[in-house]
N, C-alpha and C positions, 0 to 999 in steps of 0.2 A: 504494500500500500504506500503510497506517494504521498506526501504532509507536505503541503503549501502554508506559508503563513505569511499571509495575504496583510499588508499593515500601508496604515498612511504615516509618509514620514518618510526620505529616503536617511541611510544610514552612513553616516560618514567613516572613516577610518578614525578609530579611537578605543577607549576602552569596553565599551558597550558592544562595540562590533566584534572585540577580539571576545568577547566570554560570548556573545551567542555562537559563534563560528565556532569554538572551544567545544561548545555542551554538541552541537547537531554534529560533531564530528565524533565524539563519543557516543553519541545515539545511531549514528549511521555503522560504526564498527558492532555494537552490539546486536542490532537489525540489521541484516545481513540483507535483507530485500526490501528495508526499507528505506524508499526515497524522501530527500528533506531539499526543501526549496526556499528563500523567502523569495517575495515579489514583491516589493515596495511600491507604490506608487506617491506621487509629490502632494504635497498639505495644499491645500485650496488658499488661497491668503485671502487675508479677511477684505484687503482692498477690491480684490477681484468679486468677488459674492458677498454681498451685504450681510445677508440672513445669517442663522445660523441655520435652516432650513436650507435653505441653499448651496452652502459650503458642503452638509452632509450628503445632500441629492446628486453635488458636483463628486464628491469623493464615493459615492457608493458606485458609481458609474465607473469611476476607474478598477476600482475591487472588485469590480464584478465582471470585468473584462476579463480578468486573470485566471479568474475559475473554468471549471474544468461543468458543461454542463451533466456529467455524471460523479461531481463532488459530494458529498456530504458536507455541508456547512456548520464550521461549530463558531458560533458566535463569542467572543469575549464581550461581555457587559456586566457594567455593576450591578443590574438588576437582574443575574442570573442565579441560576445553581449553584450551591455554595457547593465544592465538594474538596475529598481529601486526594493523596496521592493515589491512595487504591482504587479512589472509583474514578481517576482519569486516568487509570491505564486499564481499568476497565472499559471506559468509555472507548480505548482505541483499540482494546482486543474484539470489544463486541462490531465496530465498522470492520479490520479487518477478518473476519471469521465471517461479515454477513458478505462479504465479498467488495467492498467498497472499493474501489480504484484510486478515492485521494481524499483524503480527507482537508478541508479546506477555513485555515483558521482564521477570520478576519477583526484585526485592530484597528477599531476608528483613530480619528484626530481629535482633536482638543474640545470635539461639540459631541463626542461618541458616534457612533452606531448610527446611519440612516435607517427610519425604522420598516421600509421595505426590507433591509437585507436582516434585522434581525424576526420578521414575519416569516421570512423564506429559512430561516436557520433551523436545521435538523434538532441542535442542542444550543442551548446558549446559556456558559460556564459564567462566573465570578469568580474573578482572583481574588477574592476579597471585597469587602465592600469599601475599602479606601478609595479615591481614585489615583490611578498612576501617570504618569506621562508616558506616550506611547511607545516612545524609545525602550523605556524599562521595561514595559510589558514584553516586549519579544525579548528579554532577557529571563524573563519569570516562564517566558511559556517555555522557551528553549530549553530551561531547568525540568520543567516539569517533563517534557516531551523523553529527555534523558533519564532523567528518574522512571517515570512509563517503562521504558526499555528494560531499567534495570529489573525490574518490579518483575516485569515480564518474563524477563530471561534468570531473576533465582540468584540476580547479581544483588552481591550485599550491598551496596549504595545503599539500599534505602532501609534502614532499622525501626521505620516505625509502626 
């Protein structure tokens, strides 16, 4: 199964980009057939699209180019599923074993989630109910996606 994570925000070279690169490359050794992608697309600036309606309408359209129309969509929102490590590598054993071809994660911008794509979403997660800046989320998810892995494969990473 194929893991896109799909975010707005492109990533510059820095620390943030060395530790996701870091975790998807130890989750890619672990999952042996599993493919890890991000696909970035650019933040709408607030000059360009007045609303905030607007910036999300503009940035859902980009995120939703990326997808695969045979993705399972897992949404990140704060008003999601609160869950633990176990039940997100649950959540990615039960897409692959239903036969899922990609699972497809997407991280709004600074106004969240346009709420077509979290209507269209398979599952839609909470990393907590803090909020993060988008950057960090795909550090948080990239952890988790790796832990999954671990979880999955019996690797002691994860003692909880």
């Amino acid at each position: 199964m194929r893991i896109g994570i799909h975010s707005v925000g492109r990533f510059k070279k820095g620390p943030e980009r060395e530790i996701v690169d870091r975790y998807l490359q130890r989750a890619g050794k672990l999952g042996s057939n599993l493919g890890l992608e991000i696909r970035p697309i650019r933040e709408v600036p607030e000059a360009q699209n007045g609303t905030v309606d607007e910036r999300r309408s503009a940035e859902a359209q980009g995120l939703s180019r990326g997808l695969s129309d045979r993705a399972a969509i897992v949404a990140l929102d704060e008003t999601g599923t609160l869950v633990t490590s176990v039940e997100f590598a649950d959540l990615l054993a039960r897409l692959r074993d239903d036969g899922v071809p990609e699972a497809g994660f997407l991280i709004g911008g600074a106004d969240g989630l346009d709420p077509s794509l979290l209507a269209g979403a398979k599952h839609t997660v909470a990393l907590g109910r803090l909020t993060w800046p988008h950057l960090l989320v795909r550090v948080l998810l990239s952890e988790q996606i790796y832990r999954a892995t671990t979880i999955l494969s019996g690797h002691p990473y994860h003692r909880g």
